[in-house]
KOLDREN-747834 format. One record per residue (C-alpha): residue number from 0; residue in three letters; chain; x, y, z. Coordinates in nm, 3 decimals. Example, Ala and Ser with C-alpha at 12.3 -4.5 7.8 and 13.67 -1.06 7.14 Angstrom:
2
> 0,ALA,A,1.230,-0.450,0.780
> 1,SER,A,1.367,-0.106,0.714
END
This chain:
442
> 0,UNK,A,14.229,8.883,8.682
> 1,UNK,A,14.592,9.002,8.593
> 2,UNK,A,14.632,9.371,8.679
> 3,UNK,A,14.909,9.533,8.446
> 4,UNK,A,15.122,9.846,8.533
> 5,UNK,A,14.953,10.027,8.217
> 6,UNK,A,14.599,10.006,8.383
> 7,UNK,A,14.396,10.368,8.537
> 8,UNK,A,14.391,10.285,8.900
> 9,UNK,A,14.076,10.349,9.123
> 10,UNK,A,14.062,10.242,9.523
> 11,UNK,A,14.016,9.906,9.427
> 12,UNK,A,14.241,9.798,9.186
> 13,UNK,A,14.500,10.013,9.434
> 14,UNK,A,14.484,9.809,9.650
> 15,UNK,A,14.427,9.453,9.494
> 16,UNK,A,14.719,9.531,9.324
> 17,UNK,A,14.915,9.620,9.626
> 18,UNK,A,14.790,9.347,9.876
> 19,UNK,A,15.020,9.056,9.745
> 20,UNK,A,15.293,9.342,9.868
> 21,UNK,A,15.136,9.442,10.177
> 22,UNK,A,15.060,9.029,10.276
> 23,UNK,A,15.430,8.963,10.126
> 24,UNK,A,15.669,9.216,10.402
> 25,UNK,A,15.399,9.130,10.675
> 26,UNK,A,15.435,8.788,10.686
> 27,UNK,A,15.808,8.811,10.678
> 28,UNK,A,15.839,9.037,10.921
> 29,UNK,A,15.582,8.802,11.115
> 30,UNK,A,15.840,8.518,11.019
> 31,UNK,A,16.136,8.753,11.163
> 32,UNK,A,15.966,8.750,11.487
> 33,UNK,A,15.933,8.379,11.508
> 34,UNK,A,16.303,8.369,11.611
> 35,UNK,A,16.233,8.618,11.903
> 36,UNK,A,15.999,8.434,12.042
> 37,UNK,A,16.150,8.073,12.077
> 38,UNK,A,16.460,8.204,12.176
> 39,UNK,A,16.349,8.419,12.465
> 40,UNK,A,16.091,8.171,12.547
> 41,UNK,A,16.298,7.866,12.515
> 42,UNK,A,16.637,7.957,12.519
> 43,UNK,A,16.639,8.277,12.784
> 44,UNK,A,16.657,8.654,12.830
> 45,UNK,A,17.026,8.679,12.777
> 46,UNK,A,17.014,8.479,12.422
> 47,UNK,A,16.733,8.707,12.328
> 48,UNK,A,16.868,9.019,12.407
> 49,UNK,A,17.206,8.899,12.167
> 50,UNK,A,16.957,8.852,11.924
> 51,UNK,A,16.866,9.216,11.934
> 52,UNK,A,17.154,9.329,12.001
> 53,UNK,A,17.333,9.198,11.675
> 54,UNK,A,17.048,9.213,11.424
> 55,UNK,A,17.090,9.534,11.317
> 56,UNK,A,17.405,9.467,11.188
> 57,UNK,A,17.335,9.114,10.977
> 58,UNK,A,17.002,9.389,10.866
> 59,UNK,A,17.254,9.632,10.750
> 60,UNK,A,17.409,9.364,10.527
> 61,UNK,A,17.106,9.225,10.391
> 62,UNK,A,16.978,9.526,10.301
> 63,UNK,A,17.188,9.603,9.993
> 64,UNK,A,16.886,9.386,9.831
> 65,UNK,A,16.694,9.683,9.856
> 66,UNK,A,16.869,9.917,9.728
> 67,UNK,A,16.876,9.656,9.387
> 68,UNK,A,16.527,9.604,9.419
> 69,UNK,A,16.337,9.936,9.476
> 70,UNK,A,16.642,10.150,9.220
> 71,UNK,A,16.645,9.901,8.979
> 72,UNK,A,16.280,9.856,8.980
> 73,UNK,A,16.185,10.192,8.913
> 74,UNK,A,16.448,10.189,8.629
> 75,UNK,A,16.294,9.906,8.478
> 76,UNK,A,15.993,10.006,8.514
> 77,UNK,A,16.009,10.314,8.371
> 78,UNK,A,16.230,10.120,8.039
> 79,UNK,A,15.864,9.941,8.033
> 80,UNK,A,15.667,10.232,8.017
> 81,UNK,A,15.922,10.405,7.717
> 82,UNK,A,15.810,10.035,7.527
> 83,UNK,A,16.195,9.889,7.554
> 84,UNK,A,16.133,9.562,7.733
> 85,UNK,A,16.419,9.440,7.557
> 86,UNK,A,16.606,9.674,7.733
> 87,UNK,A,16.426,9.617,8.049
> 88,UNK,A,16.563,9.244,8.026
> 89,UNK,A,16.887,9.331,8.035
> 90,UNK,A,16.849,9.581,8.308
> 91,UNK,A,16.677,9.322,8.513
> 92,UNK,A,16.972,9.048,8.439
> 93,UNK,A,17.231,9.321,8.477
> 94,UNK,A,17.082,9.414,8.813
> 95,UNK,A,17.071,9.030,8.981
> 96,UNK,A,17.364,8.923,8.871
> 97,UNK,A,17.543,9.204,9.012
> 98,UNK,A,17.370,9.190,9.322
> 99,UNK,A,17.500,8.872,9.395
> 100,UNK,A,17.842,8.955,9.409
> 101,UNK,A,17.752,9.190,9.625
> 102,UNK,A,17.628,8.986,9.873
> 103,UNK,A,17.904,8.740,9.889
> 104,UNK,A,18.168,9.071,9.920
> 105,UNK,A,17.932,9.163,10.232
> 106,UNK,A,17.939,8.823,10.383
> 107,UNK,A,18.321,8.816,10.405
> 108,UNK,A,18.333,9.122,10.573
> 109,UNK,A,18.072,9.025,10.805
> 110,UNK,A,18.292,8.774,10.920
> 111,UNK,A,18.615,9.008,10.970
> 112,UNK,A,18.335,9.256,11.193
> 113,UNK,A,18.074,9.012,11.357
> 114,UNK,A,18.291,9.029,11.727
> 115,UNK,A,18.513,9.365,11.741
> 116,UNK,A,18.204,9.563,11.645
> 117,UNK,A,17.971,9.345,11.897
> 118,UNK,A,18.278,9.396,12.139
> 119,UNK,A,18.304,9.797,12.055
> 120,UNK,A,17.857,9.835,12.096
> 121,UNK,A,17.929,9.693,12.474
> 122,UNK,A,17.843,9.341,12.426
> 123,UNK,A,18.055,9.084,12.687
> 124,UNK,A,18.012,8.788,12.845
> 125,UNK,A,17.759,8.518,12.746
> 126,UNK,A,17.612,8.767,12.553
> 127,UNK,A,17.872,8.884,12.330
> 128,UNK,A,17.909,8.492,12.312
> 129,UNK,A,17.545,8.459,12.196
> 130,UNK,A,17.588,8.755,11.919
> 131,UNK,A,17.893,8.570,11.751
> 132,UNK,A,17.719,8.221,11.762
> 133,UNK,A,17.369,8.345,11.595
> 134,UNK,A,17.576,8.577,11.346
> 135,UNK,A,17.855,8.296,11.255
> 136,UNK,A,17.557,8.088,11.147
> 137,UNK,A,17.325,8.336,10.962
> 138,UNK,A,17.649,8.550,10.761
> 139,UNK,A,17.693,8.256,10.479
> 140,UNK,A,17.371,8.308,10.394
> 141,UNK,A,17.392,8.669,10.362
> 142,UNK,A,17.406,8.689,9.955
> 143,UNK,A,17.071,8.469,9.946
> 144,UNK,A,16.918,8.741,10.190
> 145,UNK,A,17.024,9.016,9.963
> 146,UNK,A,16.804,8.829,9.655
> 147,UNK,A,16.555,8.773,9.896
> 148,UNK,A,16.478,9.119,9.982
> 149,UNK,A,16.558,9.223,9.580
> 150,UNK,A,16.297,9.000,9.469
> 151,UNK,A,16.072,9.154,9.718
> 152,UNK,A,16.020,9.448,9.502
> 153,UNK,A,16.128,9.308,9.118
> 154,UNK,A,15.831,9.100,9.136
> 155,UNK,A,15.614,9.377,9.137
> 156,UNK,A,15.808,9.509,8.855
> 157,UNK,A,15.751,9.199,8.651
> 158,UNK,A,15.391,9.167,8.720
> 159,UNK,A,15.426,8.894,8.935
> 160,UNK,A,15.307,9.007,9.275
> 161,UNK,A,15.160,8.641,9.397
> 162,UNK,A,15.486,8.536,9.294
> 163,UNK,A,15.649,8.725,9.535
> 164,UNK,A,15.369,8.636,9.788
> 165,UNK,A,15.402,8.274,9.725
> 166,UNK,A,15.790,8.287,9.755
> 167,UNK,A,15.741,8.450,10.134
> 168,UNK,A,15.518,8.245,10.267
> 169,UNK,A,15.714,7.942,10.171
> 170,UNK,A,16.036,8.133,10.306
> 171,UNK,A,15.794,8.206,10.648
> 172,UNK,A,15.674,7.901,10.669
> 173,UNK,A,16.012,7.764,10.641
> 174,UNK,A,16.143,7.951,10.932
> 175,UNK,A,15.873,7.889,11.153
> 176,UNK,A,15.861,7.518,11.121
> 177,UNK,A,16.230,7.449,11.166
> 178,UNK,A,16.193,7.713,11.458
> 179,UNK,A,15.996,7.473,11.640
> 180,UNK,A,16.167,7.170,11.531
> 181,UNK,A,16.569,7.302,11.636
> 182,UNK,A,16.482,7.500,11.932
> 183,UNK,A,16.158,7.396,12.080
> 184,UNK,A,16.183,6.981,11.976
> 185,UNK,A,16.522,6.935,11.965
> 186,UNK,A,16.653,7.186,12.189
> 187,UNK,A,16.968,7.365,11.913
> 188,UNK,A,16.922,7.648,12.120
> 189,UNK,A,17.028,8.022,11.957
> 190,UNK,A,17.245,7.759,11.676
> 191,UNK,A,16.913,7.640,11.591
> 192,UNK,A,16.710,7.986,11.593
> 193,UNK,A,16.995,8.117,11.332
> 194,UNK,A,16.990,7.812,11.139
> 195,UNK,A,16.649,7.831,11.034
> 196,UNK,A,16.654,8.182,10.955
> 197,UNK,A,16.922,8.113,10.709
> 198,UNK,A,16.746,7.806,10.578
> 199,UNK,A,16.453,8.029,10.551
> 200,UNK,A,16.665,8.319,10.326
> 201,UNK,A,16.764,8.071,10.133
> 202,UNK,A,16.439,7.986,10.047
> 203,UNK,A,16.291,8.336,10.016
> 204,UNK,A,16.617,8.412,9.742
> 205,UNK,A,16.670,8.130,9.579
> 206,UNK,A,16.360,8.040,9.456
> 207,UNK,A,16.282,8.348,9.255
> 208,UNK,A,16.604,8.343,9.123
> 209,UNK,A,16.564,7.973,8.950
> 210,UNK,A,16.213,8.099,8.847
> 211,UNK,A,16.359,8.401,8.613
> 212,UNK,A,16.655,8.195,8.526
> 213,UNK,A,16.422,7.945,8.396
> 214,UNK,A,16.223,8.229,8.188
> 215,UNK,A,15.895,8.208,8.302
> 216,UNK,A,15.927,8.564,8.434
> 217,UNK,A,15.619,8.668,8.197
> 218,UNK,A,15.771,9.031,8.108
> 219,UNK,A,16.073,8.973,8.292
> 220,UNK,A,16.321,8.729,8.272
> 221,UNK,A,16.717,8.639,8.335
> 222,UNK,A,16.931,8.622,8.035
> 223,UNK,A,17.230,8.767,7.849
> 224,UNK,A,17.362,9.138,7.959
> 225,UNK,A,17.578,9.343,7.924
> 226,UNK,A,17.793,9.571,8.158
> 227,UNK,A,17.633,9.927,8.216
> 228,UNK,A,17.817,10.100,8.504
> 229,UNK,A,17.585,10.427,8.453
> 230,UNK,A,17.236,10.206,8.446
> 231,UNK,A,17.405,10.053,8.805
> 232,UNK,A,17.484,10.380,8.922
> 233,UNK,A,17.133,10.523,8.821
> 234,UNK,A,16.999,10.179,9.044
> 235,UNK,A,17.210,10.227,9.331
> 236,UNK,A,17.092,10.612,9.296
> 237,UNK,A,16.728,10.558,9.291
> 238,UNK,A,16.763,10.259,9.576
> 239,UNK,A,16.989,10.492,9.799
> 240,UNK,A,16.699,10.605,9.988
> 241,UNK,A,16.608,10.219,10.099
> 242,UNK,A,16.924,10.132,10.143
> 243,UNK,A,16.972,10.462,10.349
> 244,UNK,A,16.662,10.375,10.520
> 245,UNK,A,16.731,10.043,10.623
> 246,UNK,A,17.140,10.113,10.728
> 247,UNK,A,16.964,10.405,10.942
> 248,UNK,A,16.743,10.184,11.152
> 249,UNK,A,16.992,9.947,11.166
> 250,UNK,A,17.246,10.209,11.330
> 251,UNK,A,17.015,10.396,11.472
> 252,UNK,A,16.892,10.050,11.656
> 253,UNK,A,17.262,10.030,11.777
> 254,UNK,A,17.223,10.352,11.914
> 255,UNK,A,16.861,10.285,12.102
> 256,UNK,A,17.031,9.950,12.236
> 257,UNK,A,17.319,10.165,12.414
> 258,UNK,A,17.147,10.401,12.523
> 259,UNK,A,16.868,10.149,12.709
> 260,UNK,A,17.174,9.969,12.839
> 261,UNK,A,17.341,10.285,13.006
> 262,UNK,A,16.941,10.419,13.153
> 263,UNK,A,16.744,10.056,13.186
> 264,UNK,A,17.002,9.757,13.182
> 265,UNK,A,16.956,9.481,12.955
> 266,UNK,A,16.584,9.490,13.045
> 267,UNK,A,16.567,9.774,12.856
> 268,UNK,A,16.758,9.600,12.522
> 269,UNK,A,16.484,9.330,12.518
> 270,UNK,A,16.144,9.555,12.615
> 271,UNK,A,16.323,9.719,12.304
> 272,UNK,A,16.319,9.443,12.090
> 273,UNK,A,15.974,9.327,12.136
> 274,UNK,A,15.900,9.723,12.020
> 275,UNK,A,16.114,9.624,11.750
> 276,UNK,A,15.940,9.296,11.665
> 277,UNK,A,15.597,9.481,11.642
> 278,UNK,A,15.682,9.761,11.426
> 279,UNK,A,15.820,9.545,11.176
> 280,UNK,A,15.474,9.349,11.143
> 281,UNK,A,15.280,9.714,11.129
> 282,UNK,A,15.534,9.935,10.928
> 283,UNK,A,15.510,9.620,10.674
> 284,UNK,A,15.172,9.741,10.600
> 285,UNK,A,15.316,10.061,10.477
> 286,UNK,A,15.639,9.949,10.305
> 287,UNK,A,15.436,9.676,10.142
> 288,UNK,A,15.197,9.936,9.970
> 289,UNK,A,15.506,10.121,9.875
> 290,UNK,A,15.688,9.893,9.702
> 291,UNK,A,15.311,9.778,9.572
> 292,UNK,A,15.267,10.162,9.406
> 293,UNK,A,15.644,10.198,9.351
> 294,UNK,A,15.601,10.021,8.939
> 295,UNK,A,15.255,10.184,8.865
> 296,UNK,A,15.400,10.483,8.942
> 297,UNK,A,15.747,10.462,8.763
> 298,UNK,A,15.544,10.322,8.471
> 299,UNK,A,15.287,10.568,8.413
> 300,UNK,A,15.599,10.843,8.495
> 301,UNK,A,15.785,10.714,8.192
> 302,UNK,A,15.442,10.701,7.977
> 303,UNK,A,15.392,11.079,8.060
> 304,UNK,A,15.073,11.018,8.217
> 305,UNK,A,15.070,11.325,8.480
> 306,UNK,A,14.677,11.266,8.536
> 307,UNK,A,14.689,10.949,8.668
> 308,UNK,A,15.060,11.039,8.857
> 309,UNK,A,14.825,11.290,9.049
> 310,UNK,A,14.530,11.037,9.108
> 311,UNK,A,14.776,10.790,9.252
> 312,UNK,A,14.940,11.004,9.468
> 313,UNK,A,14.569,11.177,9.612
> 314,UNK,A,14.452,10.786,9.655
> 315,UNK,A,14.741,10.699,9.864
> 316,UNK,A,14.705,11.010,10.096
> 317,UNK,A,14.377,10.854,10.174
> 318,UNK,A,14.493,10.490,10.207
> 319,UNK,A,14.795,10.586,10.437
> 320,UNK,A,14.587,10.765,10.684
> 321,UNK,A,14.323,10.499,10.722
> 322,UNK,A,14.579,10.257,10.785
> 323,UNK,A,14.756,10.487,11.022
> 324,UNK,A,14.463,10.520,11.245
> 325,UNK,A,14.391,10.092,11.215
> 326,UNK,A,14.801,10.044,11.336
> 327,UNK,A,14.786,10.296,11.601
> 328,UNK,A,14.434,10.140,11.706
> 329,UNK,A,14.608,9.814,11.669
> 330,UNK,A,14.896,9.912,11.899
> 331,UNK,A,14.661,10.075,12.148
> 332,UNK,A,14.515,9.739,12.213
> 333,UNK,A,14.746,9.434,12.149
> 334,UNK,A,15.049,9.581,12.335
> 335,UNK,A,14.978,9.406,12.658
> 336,UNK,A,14.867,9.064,12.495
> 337,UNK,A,15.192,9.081,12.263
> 338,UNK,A,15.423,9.205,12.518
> 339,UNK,A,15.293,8.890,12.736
> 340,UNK,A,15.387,8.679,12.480
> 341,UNK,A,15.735,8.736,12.459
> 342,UNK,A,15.852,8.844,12.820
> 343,UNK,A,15.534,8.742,13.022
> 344,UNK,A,15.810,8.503,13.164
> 345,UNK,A,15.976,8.866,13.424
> 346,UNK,A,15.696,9.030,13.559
> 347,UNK,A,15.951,9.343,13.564
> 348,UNK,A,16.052,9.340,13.196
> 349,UNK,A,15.663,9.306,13.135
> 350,UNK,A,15.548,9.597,13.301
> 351,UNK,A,15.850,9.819,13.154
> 352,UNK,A,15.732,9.664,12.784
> 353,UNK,A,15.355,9.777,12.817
> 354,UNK,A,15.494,10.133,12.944
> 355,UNK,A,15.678,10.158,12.654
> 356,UNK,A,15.447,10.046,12.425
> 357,UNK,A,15.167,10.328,12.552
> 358,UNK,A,15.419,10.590,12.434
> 359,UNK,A,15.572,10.409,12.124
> 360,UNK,A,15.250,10.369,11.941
> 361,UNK,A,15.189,10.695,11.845
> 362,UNK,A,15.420,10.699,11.582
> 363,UNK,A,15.229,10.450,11.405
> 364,UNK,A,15.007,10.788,11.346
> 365,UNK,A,15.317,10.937,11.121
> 366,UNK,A,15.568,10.698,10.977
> 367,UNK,A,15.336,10.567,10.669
> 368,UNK,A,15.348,10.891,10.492
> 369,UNK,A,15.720,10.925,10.475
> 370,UNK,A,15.762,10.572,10.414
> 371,UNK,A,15.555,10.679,10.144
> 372,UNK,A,15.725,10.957,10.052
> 373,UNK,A,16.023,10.815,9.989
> 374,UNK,A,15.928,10.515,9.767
> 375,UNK,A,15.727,10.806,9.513
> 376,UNK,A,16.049,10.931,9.472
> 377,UNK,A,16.241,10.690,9.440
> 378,UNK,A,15.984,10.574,9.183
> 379,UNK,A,16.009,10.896,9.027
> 380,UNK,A,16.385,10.834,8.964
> 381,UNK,A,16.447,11.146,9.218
> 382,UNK,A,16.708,10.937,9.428
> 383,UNK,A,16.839,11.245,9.601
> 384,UNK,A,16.469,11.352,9.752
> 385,UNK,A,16.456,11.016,9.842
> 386,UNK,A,16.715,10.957,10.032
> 387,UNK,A,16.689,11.327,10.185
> 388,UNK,A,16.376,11.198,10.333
> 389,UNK,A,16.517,10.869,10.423
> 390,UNK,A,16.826,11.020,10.603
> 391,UNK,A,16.636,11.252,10.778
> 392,UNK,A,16.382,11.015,10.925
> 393,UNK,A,16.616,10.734,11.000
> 394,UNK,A,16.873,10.873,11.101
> 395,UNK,A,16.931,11.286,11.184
> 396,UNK,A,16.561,11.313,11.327
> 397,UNK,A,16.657,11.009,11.569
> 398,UNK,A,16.980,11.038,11.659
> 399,UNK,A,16.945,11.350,11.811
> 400,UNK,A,16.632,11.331,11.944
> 401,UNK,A,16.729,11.007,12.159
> 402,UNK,A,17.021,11.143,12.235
> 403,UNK,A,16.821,11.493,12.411
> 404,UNK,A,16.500,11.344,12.512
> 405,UNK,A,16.665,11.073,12.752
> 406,UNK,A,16.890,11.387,12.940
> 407,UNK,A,16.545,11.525,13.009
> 408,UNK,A,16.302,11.224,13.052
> 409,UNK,A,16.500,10.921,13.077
> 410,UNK,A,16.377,10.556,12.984
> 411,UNK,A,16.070,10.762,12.873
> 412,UNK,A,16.261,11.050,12.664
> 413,UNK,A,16.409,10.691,12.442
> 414,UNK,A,16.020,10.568,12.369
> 415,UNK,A,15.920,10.924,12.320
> 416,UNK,A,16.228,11.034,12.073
> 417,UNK,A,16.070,10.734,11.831
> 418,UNK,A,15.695,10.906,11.802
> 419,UNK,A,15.945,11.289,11.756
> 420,UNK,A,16.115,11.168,11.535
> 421,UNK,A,15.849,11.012,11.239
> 422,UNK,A,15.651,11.317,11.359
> 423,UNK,A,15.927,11.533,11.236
> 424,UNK,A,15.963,11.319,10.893
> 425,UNK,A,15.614,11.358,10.797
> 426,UNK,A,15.654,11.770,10.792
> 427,UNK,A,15.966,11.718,10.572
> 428,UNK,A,15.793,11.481,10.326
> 429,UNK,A,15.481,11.732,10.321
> 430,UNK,A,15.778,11.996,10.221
> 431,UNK,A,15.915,11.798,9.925
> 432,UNK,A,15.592,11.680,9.799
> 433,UNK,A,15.496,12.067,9.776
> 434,UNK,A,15.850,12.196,9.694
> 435,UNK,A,15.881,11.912,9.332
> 436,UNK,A,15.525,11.961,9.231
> 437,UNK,A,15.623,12.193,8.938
> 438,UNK,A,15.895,11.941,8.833
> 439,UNK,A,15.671,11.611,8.786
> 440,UNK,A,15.351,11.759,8.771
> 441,UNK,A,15.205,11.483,8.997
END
């Protein structure tokens, strides 16, 4: 049974309407990790570790999509909920389109930065070798990633959560399969892990794309539009918080991976990455419901409808901290099975993974809620909250706590700064949400 943005929203229907989000961003991020684990298992520790050592930047690229998808999602959502869907169309078109550009500007200029900035990070040798090969091969595909992680969130907006669903899991599956066949069958090596990633973003963007353009979109739908620099503003507003969000981890992974190199090695760069790998899979759960909630709530903020702002926002207080406890239970017992899986190879690198995974999970326990946080905002069309939360989780609160904790603690201060750090965010979020209460009446 369709669920529609308009609908009163008990536990249930929360979270049936949410799930095709939640499923969507864990199986990619499952997908992401597919790459991890046949290079380090089939091409070596070194490739791996360039793997880990350069995603974060490609991330930062790809990301833009975000900022287009969650921004212009809660603008066009909350055109829905005012009754302008023509409107909405046009927004939606406007949005895409320029998106697009966008991520064929940002592929050029990942080529001019791909080796002086894995050069300037500390990168040399075979592995500075290894971060220009798997980047050279997954940058032309850059503008499909952007669409891919837009369409992440607009088809929510549109009412077309399966959609969304349906286009990951295809994209996944994609990336797994050719995994095997490049790497594991046909031994590519890292030129085969990169090329089914891209093949795989090409997939998870394009597809979408041909669906709207073809108009079957239901609400939604690509057309004719017309240039509105203040609607793209008001998008790139509202997403700044995601794209903030995502550019922090993405520098603020730069910063983890230098600082492991300087106290553990290059050990220390791949016991990171596996870290890495997992979080993605769990903090999924809790971007997924996000951008799940992210059009109910923009919707029913444009209708007026204060009561069912409030019961939306008390229901996900509850949801959040039941998952919390499940990831952090999670953690708690996969990390020696997991970190086996991908560096069970160095009995070393193994033991320094499980240590850091008894520390690391316990900020499972925190990051949902300001995940959360951020995406009501951003919802609400509050861009600068948003990102205020975003900035502060992902990038002040961890900067300078891995920067301190290590001069006192070492390897251990680096794990530890991580679980600070979303600790720190949650008391921030807990601020806001008190602080704009008078304002939107949630």
């Amino acid at each position: 049974m369709k669920i529609r943005l308009s609908e009163h929203f008990g536990y249930a229907r929360l979270l049936r309407f949410t799930l095709p989000s939640i499923v969507m961003l864990v199986f990619s991020s499952i997908y992401g990790v597919v790459d991890g684990f046949f290079v380090s298992n089939f091409v070596g520790k070194t490739a791996f570790t360039a793997v880990n050592f350069i995603l974060p930047f490609l991330m930062i690229l790809g990301s833009v999509g975000f900022m287009f998808g969650t921004g212009g999602g809660a603008l066009i959502a909350k055109t829905m909920g005012e009754g302008d869907d023509r409107r909405a169309n046009e927004l939606f078109s406007l949005i895409v389109y320029s998106s697009v550009v966008c991520g064929v500007i940002l592929a050029g200029l990942g080529f001019l930065l791909l080796r002086p900035l894995a050069a300037a990070l500390g990168a040399e040798g075979a592995m500075l070798q290894d971060c220009i090969t798997y980047g050279t091969v997954l940058l032309p595909a850059i503008p499909a990633y952007v669409l891919q992680y837009e369409f992440q969130c607009l088809c929510v907006t549109a009412e077309k959560p399966n959609l969304g669903l349906g286009v990951t899991v295809a994209s996944g599956l994609t990336n797994m399969v050719l995994d095997a066949l490049f790497v594991a069958v046909l031994g590519f090596g890292l030129p085969g892990a990169a090329a089914a990633t891209a093949l795989s973003q090409c997939v998870g963007g394009l597809l979408p794309l041909a669906y709207f353009a073809r108009g079957r979109g239901g609400r939604l739908r690509l057309g004719a539009t017309r240039w509105d620099g203040r609607a793209l503003g008001k998008t790139c507003t509202n997403g700044s918080s995601e794209l903030m969000s995502n550019i922090s981890m993405s520098l603020v992974s730069m910063l983890y991976n230098a600082q492991l190199l300087r106290y553990a090695g290059e050990d220390g760069i791949a016991a990171y990455g596996v870290l890495m790998y997992v979080s993605m899979i769990f903090q999924a759960m809790f971007i997924g419901y996000s951008v799940g909630t992210a059009p109910v709530v923009s919707y029913h903020f444009g209708a007026g409808n204060r009561t069912e702002l409030h019961s939306l926002l008390r229901k996900s207080g509850t949801i959040l901290a039941a998952f919390a406890v499940a990831m952090f239970a999670a953690a708690r017992l996969l990390a020696a099975p997991l970190s086996h899986l991908f560096v069970g190879y160095d009995a070393a690198l193994l033991a320094l993974t499980q240590h850091a995974f008894a520390i690391f999970s316990f900020g499972f326990l925190f990051s949902g809620f300001a995940i959360f946080g951020s995406s009501f905002f951003t919802a609400l069309n509050d861009g600068l909250v948003s990102a205020a939360i975003s900035f502060l989780r992902t990038l002040v609160f961890q900067v300078l706590c891995v920067l301190v904790f290590p001069l006192v603690w070492q390897v251990d201060g680096i794990w530890a700064s991580l679980v600070a750090a979303e600790a720190m965010a949650v008391c921030v979020t807990l601020g806001f949400l008190r602080v704009k209460q008078s304002t939107y009446h949630y």
